[in-house]
C-alpha positions in Angstrom: 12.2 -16.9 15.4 15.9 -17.0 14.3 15.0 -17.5 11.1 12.8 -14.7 10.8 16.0 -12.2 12.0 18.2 -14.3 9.4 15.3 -13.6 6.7 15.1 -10.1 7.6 18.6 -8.9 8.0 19.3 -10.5 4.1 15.9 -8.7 3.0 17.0 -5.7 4.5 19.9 -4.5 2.8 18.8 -6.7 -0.2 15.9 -4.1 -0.5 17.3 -1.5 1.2 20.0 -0.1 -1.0 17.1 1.1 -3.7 14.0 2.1 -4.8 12.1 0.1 -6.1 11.7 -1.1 -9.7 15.8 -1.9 -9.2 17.9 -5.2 -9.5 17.5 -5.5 -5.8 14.0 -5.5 -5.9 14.1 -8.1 -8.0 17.2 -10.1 -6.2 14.3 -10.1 -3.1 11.8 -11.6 -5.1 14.4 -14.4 -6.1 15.4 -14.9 -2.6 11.8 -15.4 -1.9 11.7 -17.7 -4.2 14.4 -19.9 -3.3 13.1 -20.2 0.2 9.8 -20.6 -1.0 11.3 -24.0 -2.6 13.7 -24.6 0.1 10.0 -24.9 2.1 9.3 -27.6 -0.6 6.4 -25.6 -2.3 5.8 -26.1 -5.8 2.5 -23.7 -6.9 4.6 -20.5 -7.2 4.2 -17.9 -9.9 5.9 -14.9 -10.9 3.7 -12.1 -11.9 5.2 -9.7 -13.9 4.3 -6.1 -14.6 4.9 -2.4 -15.2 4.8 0.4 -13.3 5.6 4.1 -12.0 8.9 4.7 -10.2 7.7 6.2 -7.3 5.0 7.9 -6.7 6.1 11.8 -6.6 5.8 10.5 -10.6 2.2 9.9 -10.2 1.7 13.2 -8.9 3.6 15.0 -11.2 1.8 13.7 -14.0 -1.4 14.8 -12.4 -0.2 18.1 -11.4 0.7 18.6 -15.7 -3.0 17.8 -16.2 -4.1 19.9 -14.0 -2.1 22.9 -14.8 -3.0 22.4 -18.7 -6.4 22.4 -18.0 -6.2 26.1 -15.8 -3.8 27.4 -18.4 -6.7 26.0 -21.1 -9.6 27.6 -19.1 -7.6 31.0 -18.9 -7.3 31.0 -22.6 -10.9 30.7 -22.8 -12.0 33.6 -20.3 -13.2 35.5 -23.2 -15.8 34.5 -25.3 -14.5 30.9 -25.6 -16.8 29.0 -23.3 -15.4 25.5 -25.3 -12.2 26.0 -24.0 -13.1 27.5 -20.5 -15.3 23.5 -20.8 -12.2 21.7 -21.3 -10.1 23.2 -19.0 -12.7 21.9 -15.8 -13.1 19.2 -17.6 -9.1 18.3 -17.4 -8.7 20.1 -13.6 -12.0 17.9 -12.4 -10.3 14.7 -13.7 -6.9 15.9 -11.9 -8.7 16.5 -8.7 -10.3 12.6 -9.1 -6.9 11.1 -10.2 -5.2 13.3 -7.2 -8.3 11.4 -4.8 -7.1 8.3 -6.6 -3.2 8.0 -5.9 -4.0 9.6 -2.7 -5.7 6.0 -1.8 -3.0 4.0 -3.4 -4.6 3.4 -7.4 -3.4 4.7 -10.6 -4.1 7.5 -12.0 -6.2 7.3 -15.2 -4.3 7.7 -18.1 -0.7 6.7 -16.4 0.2 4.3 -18.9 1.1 7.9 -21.3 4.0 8.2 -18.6 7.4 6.6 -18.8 7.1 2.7 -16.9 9.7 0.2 -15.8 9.2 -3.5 -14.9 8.5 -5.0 -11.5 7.0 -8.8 -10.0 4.3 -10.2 -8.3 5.6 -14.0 -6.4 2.6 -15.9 -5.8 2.6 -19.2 -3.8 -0.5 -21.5 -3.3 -1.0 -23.6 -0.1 -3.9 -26.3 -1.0 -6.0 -27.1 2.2 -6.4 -30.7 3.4 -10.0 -31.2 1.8 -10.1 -31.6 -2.3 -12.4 -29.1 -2.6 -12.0 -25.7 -0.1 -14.8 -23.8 0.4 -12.8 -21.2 1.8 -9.2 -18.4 0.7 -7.3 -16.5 2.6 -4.8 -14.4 0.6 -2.1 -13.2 2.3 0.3 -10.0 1.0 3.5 -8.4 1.8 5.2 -6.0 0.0 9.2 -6.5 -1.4 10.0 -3.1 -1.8 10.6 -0.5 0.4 10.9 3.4 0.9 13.4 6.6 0.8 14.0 8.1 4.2 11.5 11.1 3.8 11.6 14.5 5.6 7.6 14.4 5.6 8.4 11.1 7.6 10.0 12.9 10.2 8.2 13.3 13.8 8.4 17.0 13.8 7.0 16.9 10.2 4.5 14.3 10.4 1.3 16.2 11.8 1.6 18.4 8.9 2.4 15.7 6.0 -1.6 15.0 5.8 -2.1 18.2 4.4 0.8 18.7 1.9 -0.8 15.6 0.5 -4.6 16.2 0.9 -4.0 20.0 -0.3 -3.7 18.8 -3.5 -7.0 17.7 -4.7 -8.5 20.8 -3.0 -6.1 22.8 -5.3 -7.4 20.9 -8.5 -11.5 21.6 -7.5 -10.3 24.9 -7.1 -8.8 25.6 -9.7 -12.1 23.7 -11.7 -14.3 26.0 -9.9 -12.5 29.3 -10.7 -12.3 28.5 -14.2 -16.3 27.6 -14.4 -17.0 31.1 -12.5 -14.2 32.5 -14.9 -12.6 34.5 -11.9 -9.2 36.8 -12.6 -6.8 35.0 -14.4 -4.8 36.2 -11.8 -6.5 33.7 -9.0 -5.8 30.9 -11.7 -3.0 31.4 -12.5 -1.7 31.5 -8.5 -3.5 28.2 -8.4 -1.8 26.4 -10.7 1.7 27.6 -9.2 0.3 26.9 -5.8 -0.1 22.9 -7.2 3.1 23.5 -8.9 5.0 23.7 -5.8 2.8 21.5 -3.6 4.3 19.0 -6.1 7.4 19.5 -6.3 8.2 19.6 -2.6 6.6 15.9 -2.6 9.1 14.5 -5.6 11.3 16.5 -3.2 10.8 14.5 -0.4 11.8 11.2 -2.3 15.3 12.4 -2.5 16.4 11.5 0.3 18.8 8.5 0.9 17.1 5.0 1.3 15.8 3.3 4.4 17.1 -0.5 4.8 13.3 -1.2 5.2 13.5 -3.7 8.0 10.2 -3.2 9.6 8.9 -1.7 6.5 8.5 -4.7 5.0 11.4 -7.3 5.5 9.5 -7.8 8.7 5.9 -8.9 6.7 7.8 -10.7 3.9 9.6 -12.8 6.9 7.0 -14.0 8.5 4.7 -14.7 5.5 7.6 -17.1 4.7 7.5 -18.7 8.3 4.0 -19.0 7.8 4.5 -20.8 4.6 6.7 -23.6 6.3 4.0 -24.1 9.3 1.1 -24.1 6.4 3.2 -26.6 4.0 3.3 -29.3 7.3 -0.1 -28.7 8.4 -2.3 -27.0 5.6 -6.0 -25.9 7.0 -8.7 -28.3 6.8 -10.9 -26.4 4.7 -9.1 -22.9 3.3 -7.0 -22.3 0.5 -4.1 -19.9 1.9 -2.5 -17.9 -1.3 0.6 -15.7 -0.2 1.4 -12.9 -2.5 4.8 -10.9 -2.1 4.3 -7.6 -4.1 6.2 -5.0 -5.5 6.4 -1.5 -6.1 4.3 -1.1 -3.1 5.7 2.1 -1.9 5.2 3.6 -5.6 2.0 3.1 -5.6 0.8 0.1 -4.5 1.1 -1.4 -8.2 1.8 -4.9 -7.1 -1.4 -5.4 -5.3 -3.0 -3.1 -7.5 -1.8 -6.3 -10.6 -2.6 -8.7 -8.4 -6.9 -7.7 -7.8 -7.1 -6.4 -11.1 -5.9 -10.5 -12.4 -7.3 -12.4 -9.5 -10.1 -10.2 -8.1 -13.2 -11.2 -9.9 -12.0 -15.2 -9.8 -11.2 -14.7 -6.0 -14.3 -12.5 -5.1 -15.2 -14.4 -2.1 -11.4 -14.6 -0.8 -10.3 -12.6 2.4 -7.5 -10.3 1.6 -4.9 -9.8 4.5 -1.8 -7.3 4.1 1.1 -7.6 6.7 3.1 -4.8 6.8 5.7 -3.4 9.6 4.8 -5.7 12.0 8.5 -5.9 13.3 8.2 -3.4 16.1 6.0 -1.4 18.4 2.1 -2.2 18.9 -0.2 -4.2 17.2 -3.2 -3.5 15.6 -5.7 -4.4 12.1 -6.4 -1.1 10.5 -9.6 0.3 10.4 -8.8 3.8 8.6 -6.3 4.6 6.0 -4.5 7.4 4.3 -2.5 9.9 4.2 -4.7 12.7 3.6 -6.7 15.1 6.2 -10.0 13.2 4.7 -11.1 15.9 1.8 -12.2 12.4 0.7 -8.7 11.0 0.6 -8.8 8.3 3.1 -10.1 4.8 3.1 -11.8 2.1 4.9 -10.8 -2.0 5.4 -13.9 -4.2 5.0 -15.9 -4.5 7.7 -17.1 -7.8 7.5 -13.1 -8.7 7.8 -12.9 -6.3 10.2 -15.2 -8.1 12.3 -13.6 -11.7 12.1 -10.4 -10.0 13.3 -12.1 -8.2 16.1 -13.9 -11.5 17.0 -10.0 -13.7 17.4 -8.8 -10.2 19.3 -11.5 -11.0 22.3 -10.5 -14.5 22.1 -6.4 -13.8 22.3 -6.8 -10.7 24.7 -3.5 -11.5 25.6 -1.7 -11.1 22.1 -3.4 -7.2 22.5 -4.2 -6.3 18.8 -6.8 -3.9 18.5 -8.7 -2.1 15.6 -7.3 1.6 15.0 -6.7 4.4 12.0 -3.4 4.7 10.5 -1.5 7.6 8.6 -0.7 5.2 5.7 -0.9 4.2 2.3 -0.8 0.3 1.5 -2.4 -2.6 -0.3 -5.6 -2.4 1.1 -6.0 0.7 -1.1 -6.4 -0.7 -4.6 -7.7 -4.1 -3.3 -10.8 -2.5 -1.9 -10.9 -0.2 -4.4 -11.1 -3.3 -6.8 -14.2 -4.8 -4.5 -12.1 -7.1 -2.8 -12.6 -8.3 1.2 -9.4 -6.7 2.2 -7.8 -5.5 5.3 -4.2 -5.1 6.7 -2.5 -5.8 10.2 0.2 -3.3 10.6 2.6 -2.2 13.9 2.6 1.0 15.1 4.1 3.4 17.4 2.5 3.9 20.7 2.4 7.7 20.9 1.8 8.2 16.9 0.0 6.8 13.8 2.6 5.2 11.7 5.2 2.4 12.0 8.1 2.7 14.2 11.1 4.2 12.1 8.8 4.6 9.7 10.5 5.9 6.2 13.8 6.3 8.0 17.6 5.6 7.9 17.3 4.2 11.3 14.7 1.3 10.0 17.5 -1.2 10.8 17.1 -5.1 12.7 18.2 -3.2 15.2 14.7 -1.8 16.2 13.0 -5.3 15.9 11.2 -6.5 18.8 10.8 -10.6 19.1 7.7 -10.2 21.0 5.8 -8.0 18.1 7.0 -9.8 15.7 5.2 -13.2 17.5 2.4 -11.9 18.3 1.5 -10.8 14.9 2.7 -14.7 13.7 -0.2 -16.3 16.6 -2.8 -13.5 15.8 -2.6 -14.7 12.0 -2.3 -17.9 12.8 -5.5 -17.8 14.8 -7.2 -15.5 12.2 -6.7 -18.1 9.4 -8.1 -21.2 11.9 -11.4 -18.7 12.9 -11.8 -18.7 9.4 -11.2 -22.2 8.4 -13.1 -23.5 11.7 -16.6 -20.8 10.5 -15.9 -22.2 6.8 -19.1 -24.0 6.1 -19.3 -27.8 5.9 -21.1 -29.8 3.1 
C-alpha cells in the first residue's frame, strides 16, 4: 500500500489548497491521468463540463426564487388572485429545487446562474471475453471540501435541520400565500429563508481541508485498482472508473457523467468510493443531509443486496450496510435511474467520515487496515459480479 500513501499525500495538498472548480482541481485530474498511463492504459477520456462553485450558490439561487415568489404573492393579497398564483407557483418550485440540491441534483433553472468549468477522467478496463455481458462503473470524486463549522461534532446533530428547514420554509411560505395569511407571516418567512441561507454560504468560508480521506483516499485506490485490473482484467465485466469533479458542489461530475452515459449504461452497476481512508467500513443504505422532510435518499437495492451477499462471505473484512449523514454521487446517479450505490468509512460513534470536512483531514489520520479492507471488499464485489454474470 505505499503507493496508495504516495498517491494520497500528492492528492492531498494537490486538492487541498482549493475549492473546487480551481487550477488544482484540475492539476489532480492531470495527475490522474499520468498515472493512469504510467498503468499503461489507453481508453481514457476527459469529460468536460460546467458547473456551480459550491453549493451555498445553489441554495442561494433557490432562496431568490423563493423569496420573489412570497414578495409576488404579497403583492397579490388583494384582489389579484393571478399574482397570489404565481407567487406559489415560484415558492412550490423552490421548495422542489430545495428537495433537489438537498439529494445532490441541480436545481432547475441553474444554468441562469454564473458557471465555471470542471472534468470528468474516464478510463475503460475491457474484460478478457470480446463481448462482456457485464459493467461495473466505479467513481471517486477529485475535489474536495472547506473545513465547515456545521461539520463540527458539537454542531453536527443539528446540521440536518439547518439544511432540511429549508424546503419546509418554501411549502410554507406556498401555503401562506394560497390561504393569503398576514403579509406579516410572509414576510417573516421569507427572512426566515433568508437567513437559513446565508448561514449555509456562511459555513463555506471557512479555510480548506487537505481532503485526504475525503477523497484522496477513493481516488487512490481506484488507481491501485486500475493497475491489478490492467494485469488481470475480469473474465466477463467491463470495469469503467470515473474520477469526478465538483463533487462537493453539488455532485456535478457524476451528475455529467449519468446524464451522458446513463441510458447507454442502464444495466451497469454504479459504485462510489468515498473516504474510505479511515475508521469503519460500511455500503450505504440511507443518504442525506436532511432530517428526511423528503430530503434523504436510498442506494439500489438490488446492489445493495450483491454487497450484502460478498459481506457474509468476507465476515472478516466487517463491512456492513448502514445510513450516512452525507451527500455524494449516488444522489444524482439514482436520481438518473441508474443501479448505484456507494461504500464509504465512517466513524464508529457518528454518521459521517472521520475528520470529515476538517483542517485535521490530513495522511495523518489514515489507517492501512481501512484502507485494505475497502481494496479486498471491492475486489471481491467486482468477482461476485463477474462470477453471477451469465454465460452464453
Amino acid at each position: 500500500m505505499e503507493k496508495v500513501r504516495t498517491d494520497i499525500q500528492y492528492l492531498a495538498e494537490t486538492i487541498g489548497v482549493r475549492p473546487p472548480l480551481s487550477q488544482e482541481e484540475y492539476e489532480a485530474g492531470q495527475y490522474v491521468l499520468s498515472r493512469l498511463r504510467e498503468i499503461g492504459l489507453t481508453d481514457l477520456q476527459e469529460q468536460p463540463f460546467y458547473s456551480i462553485r459550491r453549493v451555498g450558490e445553489r441554495l442561494g439561487f433557490i432562496t431568490l426564487v423563493a423569496n420573489f415568489g412570497v414578495l409576488i404573492g404579497t403583492l397579490g393579497s388583494g384582489k389579484s388572485r393571478l399574482l397570489r398564483l404565481l407567487g406559489v407557483t415560484l415558492t412550490l418550485l423552490a421548495h422542489h429545487n430545495f428537495r433537489r440540491a438537498l439529494t445532490g441534483r441541480a436545481a432547475l433553472g441553474e444554468w441562469f446562474w454564473p458557471q465555471r468549468r470542471s472534468q470528468n477522467i474516464i478510463a475503460r478496463l475491457p474484460a478478457q471475453s470480446s463481448e462482456p455481458k457485464a459493467r461495473v462503473v466505479l467513481l471517486a470524486h477529485l475535489d474536495t471540501d472547506v473545513a465547515r463549522y456545521s461539520a463540527q461534532p458539537q454542531m453536527r446533530p443539528y446540521s440536518p435541520y439547518l439544511f432540511s428547514s429549508l424546503p419546509v420554509l418554501a411549502f410554507a411560505g406556498a401555503l401562506f400565500t394560497a390561504l393569503n395569511a398576514p403579509v406579516w407571516m410572509r414576510r417573516l418567512i421569507g427572512a426566515l429563508m433568508i437567513g437559513q441561507a446565508g448561514l449555509v454560504i456562511t459555513d463555506e468560508i471557512g479555510p480548506n481541508s487537505p481532503g485526504a480521506n475525503d477523497n484522496a483516499s477513493g481516488v487512490a485506490l481506484l488507481l491501485t485498482l486500475a493497475e491489478a485490473l490492467a494485469r488481470h482484467p475480469l473474465k466477463n465485466t467491463e470495469v469503467v472508473l470515473a474520477f469526478t469533479g465538483c463533487e462537493t458542489a453539488g455532485c456535478s461530475g457524476a451528475a455529467e457523467l449519468a446524464a451522458k452515459y446513463g441510458k447507454e449504461w442502464q444495466s451497469a452497476w454504479w459504485l462510489a468510493i468515498d473516504s474510505i481512508g479511515a475508521g469503519e467500513l460500511c455500503w450505504v443504505t440511507e443518504h442525506g443531509w436532511g432530517a428526511d422532510f423528503g430530503s434523504r435518499y436510498h442506494s439500489n437495492p438490488d446492489l445493495m443486496c450483491i454487497l450484502q451477499r460478498v459481506a457474509a462471505a468476507n465476515p472478516a473484512l466487517g463491512i456492513m450496510g448502514r445510513p450516512l449523514m452525507t451527500v455524494n454521487a449516488v444522489g444524482p446517479l439514482v436520481g438518473a435511474g441508474c443501479k448505484a450505490a456507494a461504500i464509504m468509512g465512517y466513524e464508529r460513534a457518528g454518521n459521517t467520515p472521520v475528520e470529515w470536512r476538517q483542517a485535521e483531514d490530513t495522511a495523518d489520520i489514515l489507517n492501512t487496515d481501512t484502507q485494505q479492507r475497502a481494496y479486498d471488499f471491492i475486489q471481491a464485489v467486482l468477482c461476485k459480479i463477474d462470477e453471477d454474470t451469465p454465460k452464453k
